[in-house]
py3Dmol code that shows the C-alpha trace and the ligand (Angstrom):
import py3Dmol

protein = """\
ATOM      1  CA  UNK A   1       0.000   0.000   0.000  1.00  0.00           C
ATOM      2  CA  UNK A   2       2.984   2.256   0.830  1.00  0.00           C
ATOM      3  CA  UNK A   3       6.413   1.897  -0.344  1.00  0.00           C
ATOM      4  CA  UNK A   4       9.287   3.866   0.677  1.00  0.00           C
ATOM      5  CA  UNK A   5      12.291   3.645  -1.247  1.00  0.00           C
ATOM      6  CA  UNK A   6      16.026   4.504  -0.364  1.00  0.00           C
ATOM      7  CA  UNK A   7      14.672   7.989   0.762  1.00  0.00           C
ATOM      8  CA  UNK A   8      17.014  10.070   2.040  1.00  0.00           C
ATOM      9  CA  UNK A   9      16.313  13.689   3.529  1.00  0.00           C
ATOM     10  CA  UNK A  10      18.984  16.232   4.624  1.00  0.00           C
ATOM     11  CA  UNK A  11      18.844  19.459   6.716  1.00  0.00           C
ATOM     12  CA  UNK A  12      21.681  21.659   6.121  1.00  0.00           C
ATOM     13  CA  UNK A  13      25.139  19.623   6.641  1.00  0.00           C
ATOM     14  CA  UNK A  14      23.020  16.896   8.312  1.00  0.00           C
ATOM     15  CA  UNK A  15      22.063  14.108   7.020  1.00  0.00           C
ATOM     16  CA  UNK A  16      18.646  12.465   8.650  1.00  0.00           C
ATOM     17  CA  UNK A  17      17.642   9.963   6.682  1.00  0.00           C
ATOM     18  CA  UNK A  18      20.634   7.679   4.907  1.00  0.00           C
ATOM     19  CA  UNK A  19      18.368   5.633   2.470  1.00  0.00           C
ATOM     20  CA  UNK A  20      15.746   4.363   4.311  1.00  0.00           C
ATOM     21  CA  UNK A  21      13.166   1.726   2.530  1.00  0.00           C
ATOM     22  CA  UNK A  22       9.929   0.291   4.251  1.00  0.00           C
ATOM     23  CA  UNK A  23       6.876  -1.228   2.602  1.00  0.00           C
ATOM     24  CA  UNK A  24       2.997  -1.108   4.344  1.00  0.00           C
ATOM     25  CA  UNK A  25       0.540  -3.415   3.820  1.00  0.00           C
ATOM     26  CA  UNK A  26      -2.850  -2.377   3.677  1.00  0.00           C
ATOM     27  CA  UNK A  27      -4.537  -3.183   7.656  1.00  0.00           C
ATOM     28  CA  UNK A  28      -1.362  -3.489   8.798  1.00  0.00           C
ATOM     29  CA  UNK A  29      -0.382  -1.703  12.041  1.00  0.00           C
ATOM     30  CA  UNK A  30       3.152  -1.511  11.893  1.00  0.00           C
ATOM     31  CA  UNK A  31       6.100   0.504  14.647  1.00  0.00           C
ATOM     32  CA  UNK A  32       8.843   2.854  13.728  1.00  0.00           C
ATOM     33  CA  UNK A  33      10.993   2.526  16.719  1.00  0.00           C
ATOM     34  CA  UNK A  34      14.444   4.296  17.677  1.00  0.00           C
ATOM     35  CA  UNK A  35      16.072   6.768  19.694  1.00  0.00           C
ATOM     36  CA  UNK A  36      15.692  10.300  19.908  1.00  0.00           C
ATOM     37  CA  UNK A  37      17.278  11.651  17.105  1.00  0.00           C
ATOM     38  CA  UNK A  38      16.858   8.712  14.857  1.00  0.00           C
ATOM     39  CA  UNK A  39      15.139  10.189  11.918  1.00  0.00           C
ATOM     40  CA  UNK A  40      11.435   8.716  12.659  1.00  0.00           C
ATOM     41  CA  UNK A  41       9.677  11.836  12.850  1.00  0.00           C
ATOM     42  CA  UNK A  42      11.720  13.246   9.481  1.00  0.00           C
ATOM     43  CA  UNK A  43      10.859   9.706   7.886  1.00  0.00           C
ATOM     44  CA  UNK A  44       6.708  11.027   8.364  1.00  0.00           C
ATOM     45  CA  UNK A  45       7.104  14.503   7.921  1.00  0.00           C
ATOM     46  CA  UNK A  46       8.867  13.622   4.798  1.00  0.00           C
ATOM     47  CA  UNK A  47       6.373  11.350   3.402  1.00  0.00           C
ATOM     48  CA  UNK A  48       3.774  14.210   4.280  1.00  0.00           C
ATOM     49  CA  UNK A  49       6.026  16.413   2.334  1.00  0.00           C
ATOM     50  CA  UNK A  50       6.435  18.812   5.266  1.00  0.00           C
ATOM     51  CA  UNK A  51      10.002  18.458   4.911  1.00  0.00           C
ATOM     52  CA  UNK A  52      11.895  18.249   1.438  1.00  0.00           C
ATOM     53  CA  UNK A  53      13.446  15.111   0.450  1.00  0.00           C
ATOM     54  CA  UNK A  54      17.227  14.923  -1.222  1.00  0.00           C
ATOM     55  CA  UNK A  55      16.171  11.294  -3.308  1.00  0.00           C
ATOM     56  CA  UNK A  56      14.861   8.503  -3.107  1.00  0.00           C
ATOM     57  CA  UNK A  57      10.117   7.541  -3.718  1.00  0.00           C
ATOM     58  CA  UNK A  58       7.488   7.360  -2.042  1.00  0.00           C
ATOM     59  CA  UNK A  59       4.718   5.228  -3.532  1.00  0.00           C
ATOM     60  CA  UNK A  60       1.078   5.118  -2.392  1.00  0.00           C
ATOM     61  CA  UNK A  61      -1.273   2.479  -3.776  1.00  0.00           C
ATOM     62  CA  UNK A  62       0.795   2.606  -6.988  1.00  0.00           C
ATOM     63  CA  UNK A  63       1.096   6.139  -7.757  1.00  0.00           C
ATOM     64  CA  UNK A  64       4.677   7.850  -7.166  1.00  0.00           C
ATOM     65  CA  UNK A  65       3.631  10.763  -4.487  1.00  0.00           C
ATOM     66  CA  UNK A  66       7.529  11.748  -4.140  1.00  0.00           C
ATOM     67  CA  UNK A  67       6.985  15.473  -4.910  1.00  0.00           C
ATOM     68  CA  UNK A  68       3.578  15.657  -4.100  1.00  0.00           C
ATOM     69  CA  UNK A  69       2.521  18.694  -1.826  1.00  0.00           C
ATOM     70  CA  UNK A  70       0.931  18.070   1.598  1.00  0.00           C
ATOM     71  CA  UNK A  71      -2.351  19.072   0.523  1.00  0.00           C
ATOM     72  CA  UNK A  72      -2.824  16.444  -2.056  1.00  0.00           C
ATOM     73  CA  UNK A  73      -1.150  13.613  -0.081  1.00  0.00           C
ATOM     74  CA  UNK A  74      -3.983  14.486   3.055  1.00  0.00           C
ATOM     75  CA  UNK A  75      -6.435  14.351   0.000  1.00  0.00           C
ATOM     76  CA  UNK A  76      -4.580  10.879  -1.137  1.00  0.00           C
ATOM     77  CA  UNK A  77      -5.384   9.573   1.968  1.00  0.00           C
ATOM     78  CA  UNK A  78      -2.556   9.788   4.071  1.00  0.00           C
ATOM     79  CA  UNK A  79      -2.676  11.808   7.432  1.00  0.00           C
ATOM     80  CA  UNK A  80      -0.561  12.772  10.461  1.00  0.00           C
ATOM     81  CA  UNK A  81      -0.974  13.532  13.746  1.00  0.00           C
ATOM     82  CA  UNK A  82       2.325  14.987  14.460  1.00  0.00           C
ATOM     83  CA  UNK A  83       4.429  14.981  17.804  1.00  0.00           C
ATOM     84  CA  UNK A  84       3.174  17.057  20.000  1.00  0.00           C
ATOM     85  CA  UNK A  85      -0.489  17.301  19.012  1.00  0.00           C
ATOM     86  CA  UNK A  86      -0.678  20.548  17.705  1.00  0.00           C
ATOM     87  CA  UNK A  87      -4.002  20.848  18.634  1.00  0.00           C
ATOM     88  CA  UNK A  88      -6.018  24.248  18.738  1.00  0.00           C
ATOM     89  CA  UNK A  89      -5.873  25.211  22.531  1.00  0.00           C
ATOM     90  CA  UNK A  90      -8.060  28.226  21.786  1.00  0.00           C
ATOM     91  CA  UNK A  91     -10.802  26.248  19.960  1.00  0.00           C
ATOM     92  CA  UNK A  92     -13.636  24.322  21.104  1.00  0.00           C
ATOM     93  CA  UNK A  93     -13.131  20.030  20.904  1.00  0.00           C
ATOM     94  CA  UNK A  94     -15.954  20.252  18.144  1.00  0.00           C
ATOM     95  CA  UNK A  95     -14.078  22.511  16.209  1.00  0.00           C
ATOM     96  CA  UNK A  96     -10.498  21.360  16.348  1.00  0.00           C
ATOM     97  CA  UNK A  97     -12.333  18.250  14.967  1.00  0.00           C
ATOM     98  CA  UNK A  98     -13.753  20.113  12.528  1.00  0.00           C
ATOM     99  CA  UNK A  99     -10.717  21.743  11.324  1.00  0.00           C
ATOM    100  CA  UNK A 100      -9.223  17.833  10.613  1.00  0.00           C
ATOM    101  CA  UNK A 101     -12.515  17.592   8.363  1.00  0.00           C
ATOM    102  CA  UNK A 102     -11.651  20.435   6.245  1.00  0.00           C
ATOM    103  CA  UNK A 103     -11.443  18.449   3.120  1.00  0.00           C
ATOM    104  CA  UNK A 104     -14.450  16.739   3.115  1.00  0.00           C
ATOM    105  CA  UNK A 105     -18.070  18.178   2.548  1.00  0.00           C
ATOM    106  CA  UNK A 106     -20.080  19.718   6.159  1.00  0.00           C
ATOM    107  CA  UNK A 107     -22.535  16.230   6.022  1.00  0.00           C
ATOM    108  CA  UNK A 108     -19.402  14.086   5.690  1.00  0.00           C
ATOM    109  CA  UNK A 109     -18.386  16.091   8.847  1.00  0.00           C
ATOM    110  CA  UNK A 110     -20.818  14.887  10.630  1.00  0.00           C
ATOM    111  CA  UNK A 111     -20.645  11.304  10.120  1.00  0.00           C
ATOM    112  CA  UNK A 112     -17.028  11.413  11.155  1.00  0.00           C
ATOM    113  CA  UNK A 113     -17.908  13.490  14.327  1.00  0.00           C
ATOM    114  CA  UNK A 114     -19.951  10.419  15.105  1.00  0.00           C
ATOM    115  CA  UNK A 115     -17.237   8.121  14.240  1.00  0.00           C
ATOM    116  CA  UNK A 116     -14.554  10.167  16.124  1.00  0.00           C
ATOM    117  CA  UNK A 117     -17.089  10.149  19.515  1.00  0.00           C
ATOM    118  CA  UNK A 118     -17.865   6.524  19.100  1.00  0.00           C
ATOM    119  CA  UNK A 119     -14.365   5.274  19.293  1.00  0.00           C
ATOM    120  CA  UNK A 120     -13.787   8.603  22.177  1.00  0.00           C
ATOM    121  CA  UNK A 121     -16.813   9.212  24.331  1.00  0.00           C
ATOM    122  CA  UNK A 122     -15.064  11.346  26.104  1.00  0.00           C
ATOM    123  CA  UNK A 123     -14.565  13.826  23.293  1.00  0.00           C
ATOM    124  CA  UNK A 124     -18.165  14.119  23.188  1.00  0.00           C
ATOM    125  CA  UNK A 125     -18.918  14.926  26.832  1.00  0.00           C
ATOM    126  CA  UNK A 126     -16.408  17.928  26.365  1.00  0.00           C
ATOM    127  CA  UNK A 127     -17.216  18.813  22.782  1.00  0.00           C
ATOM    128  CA  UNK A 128     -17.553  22.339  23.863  1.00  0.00           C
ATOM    129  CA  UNK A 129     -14.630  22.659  25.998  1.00  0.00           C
ATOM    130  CA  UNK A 130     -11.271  24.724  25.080  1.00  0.00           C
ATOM    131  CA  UNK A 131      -9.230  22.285  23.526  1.00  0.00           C
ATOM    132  CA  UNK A 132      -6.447  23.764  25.390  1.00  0.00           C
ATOM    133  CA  UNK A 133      -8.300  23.043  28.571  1.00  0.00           C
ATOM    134  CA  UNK A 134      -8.133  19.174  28.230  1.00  0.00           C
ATOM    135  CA  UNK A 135      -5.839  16.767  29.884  1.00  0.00           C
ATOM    136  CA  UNK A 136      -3.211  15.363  27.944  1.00  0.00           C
ATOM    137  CA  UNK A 137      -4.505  12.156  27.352  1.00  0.00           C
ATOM    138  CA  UNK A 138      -7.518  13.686  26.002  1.00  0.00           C
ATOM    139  CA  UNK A 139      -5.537  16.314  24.010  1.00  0.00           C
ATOM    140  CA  UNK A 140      -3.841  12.967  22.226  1.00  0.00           C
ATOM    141  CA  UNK A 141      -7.632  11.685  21.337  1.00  0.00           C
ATOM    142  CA  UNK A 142      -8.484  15.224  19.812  1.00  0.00           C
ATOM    143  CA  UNK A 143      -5.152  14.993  17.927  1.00  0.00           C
ATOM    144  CA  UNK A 144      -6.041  11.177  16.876  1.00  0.00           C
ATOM    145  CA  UNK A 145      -9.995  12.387  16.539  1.00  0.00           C
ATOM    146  CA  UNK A 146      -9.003  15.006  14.185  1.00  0.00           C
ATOM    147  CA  UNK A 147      -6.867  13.276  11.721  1.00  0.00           C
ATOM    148  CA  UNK A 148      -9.519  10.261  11.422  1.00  0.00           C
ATOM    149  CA  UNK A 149     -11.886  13.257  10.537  1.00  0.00           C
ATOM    150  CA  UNK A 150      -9.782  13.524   7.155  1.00  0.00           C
ATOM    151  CA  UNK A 151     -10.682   9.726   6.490  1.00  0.00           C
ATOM    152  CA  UNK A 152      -7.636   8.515   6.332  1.00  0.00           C
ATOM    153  CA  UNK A 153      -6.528   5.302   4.620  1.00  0.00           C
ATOM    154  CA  UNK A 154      -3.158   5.451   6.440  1.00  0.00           C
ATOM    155  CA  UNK A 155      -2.715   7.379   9.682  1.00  0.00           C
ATOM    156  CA  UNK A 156       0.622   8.336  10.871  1.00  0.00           C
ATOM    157  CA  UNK A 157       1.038   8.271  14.769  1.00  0.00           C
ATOM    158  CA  UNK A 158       3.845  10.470  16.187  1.00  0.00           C
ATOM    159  CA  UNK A 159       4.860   9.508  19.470  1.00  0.00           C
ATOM    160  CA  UNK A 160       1.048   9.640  20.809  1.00  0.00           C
ATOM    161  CA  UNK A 161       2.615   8.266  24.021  1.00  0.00           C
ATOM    162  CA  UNK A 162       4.648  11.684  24.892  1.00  0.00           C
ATOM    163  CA  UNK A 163       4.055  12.773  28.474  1.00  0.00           C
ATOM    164  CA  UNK A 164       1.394  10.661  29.189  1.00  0.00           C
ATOM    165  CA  UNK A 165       0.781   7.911  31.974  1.00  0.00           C
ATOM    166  CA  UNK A 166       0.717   4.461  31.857  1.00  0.00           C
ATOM    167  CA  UNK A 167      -2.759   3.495  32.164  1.00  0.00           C
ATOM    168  CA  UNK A 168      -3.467   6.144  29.402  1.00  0.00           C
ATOM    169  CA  UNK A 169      -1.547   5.349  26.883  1.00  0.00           C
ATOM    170  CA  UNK A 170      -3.010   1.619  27.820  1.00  0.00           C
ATOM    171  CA  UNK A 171      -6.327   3.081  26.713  1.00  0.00           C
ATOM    172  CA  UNK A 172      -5.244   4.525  23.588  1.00  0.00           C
ATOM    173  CA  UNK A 173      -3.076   1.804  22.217  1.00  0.00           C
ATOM    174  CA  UNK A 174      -6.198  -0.276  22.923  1.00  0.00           C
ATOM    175  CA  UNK A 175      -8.204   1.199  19.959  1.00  0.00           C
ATOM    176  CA  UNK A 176      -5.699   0.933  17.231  1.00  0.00           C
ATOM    177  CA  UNK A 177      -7.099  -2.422  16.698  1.00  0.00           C
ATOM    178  CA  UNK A 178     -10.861  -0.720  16.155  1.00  0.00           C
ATOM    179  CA  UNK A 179      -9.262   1.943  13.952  1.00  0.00           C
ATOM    180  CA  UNK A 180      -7.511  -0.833  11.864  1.00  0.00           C
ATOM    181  CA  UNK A 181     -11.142  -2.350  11.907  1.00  0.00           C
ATOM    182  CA  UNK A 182     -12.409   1.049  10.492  1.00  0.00           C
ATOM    183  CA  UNK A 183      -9.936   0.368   7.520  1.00  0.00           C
ATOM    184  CA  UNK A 184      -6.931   2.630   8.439  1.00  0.00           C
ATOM    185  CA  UNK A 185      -3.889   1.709   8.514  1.00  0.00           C
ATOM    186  CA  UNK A 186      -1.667   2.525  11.100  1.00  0.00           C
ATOM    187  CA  UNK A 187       2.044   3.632  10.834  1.00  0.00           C
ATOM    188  CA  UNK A 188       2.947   4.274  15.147  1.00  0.00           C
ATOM    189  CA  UNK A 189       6.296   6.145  15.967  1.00  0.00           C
ATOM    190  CA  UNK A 190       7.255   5.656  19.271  1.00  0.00           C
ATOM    191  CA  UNK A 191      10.225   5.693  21.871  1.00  0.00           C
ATOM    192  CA  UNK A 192       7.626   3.398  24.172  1.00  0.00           C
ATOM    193  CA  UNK A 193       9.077  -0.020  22.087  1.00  0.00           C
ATOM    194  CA  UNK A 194       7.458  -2.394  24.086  1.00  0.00           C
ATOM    195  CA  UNK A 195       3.862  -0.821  24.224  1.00  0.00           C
ATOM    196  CA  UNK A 196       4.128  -0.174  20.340  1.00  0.00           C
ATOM    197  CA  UNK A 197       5.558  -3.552  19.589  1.00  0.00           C
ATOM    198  CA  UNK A 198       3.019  -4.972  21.388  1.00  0.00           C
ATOM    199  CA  UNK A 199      -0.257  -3.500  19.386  1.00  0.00           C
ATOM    200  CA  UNK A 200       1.677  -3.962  16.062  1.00  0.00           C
ATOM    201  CA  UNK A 201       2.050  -6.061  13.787  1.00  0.00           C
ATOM    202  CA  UNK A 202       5.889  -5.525  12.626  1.00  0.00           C
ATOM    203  CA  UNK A 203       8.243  -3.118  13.668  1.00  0.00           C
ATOM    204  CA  UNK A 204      11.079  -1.007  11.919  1.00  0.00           C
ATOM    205  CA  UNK A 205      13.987  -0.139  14.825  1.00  0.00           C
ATOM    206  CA  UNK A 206      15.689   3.009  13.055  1.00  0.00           C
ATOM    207  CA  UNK A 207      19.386   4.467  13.806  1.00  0.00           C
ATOM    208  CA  UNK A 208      20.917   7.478  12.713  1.00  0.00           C
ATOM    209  CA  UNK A 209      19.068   7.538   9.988  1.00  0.00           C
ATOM    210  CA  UNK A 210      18.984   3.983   8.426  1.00  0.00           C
ATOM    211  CA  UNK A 211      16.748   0.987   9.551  1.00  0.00           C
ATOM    212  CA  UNK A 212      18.567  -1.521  11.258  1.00  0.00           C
ATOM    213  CA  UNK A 213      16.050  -3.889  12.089  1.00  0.00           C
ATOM    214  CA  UNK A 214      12.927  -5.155  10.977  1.00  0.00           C
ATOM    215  CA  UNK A 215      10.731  -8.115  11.756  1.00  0.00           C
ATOM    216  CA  UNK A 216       7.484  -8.953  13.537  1.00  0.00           C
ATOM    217  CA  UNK A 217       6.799  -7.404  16.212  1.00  0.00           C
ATOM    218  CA  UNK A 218       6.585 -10.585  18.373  1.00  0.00           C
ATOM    219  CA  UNK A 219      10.530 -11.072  16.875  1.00  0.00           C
ATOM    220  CA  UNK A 220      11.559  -7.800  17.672  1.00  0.00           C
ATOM    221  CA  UNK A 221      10.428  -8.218  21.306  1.00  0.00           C
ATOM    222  CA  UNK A 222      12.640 -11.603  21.271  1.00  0.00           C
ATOM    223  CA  UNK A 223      15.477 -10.057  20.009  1.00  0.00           C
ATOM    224  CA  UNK A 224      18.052 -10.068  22.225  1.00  0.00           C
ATOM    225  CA  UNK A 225      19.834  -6.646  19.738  1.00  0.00           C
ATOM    226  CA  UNK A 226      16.443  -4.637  20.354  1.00  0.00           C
ATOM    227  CA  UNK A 227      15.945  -6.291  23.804  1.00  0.00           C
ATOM    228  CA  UNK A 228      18.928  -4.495  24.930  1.00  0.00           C
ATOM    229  CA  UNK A 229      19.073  -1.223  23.263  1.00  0.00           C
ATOM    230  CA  UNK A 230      15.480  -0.796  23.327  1.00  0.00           C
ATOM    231  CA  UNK A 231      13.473  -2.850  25.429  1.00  0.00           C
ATOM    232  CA  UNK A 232      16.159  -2.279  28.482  1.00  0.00           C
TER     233      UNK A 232
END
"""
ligand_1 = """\
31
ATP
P 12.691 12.426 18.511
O 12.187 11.154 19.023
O 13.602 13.127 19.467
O 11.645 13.319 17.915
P 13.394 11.501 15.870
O 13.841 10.101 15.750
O 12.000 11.814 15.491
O 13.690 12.028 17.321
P 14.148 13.556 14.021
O 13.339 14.602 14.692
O 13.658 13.008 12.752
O 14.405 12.347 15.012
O 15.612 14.126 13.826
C 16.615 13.447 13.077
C 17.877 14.319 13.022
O 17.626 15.466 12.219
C 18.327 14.856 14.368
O 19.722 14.865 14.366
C 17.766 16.260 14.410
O 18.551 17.099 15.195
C 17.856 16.652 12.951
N 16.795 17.607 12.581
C 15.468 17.415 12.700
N 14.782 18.480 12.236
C 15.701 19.382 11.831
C 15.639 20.692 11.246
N 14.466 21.274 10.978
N 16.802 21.303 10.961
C 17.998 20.712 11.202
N 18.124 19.478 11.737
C 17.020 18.818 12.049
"""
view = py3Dmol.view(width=600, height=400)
view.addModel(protein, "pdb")
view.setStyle({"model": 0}, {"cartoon": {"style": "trace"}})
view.addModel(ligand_1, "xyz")
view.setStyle({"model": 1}, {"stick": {}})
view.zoomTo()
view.show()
């Protein structure tokens, strides 16, 4: 469904991304996992085309998206919800969901909003609340809320796990399966290994740049190489 190939990405004199190649499966939930620093959240802002890439393809269902623009890869079906949320602080939960329906038409809207409280109740209940106002686990289900709203065939996960506690990002993980169920496919970046390799399917470990392992998740947790570098 997605193939990455040999892409490479450079800021300045740096080099992020040395050539790095991953294929997605559609209803696949797979784990980008590495250090800070790696390159994982250049590898997705790259695909997005929020940052520039040196060489290398991106294809998405067949059709090269390299030097697309952001804007037509969201309308492609790809989406983000980037590190750090990014959500609206000064906007109501309604419409920082909104906002991630932008594309679509206002009835379309709706049936998402549905969608998006089904799968978070809690979203509802505080659907007029300040977005800014919410706690942080519920600031990650407005940022995972509003990029379903785009319907999304593949949804990019940035660290959702940043900051939060144990038992919450328990109850987020726990949905990816229901998401995958809703016919998204899930791409998760995390520094959490374990709790990522355990909702996904197969995992990519990433170093300076360049993937150095990849497997099944249920390998990757066996691994003694990821076991001690990652998995501590
Ligand atoms: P983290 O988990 O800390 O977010 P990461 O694996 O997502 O790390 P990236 O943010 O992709 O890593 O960064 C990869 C490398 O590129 C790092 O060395 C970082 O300092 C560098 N880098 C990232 N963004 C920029 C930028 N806009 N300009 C210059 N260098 C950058």
């Amino acid at each position: 469904m997605l193939s990455i190939k040999d892409l490479k990405v450079q800021y300045g004199g740096i080099q992020a991304l040395r050539g790095v190649s991953l294929e997605v499966d559609e209803g696949e939930i797979i784990t980008l996992i590495g250090a800070n620093g790696a390159g994982k959240s250049t590898l997705v802002n790259s695909v997005m085309g929020i940052v520039p890439k040196s060489s290398g393809s991106v294809t998405y269902k067949g059709t090269d998206i390299t030097k697309k623009d952001t804007r037509q890869i969201v309308k492609s079906g790809i989406i983000l919800a980037p590190e750090g949320r990014h959500i609206f602080p000064g906007f109501t939960v309604r419409d920082n969901l909104m906002m991630g329906g932008y594309f679509g038409k206002a009835d379309a809207n709706d049936r998402e909003l549905e969608t998006v409280f089904n799968l978070f109740p809690i979203l509802k209940e505080r659907i007029n609340q300040m977005g800014g106002t919410l706690s942080g686990g519920e600031q990650q289900m407005l940022a995972v809320g509003r990029a379903l709203m785009a319907k999304p065939k593949i949804m990019m996960l940035d660290e959702p796990s940043l900051g939060l506690a144990p038992l919450v990002i328990a109850d987020i993980f726990k949905l990816f399966d229901r998401i995958r169920e809703m016919g998204v496919t899930i791409i998760l970046i995390e520094q959490n290994a374990r709790m990522a390799l355990k909702v996904a399917d197969r995992g990519y470990v990433i170093e300076s740049g360049r993937i150095v392992y990849e497997d099944t998740a249920q390998n990757l947790l066996r691994s003694d190489a990821v076991v001690k570098a990652y998995l501590g």
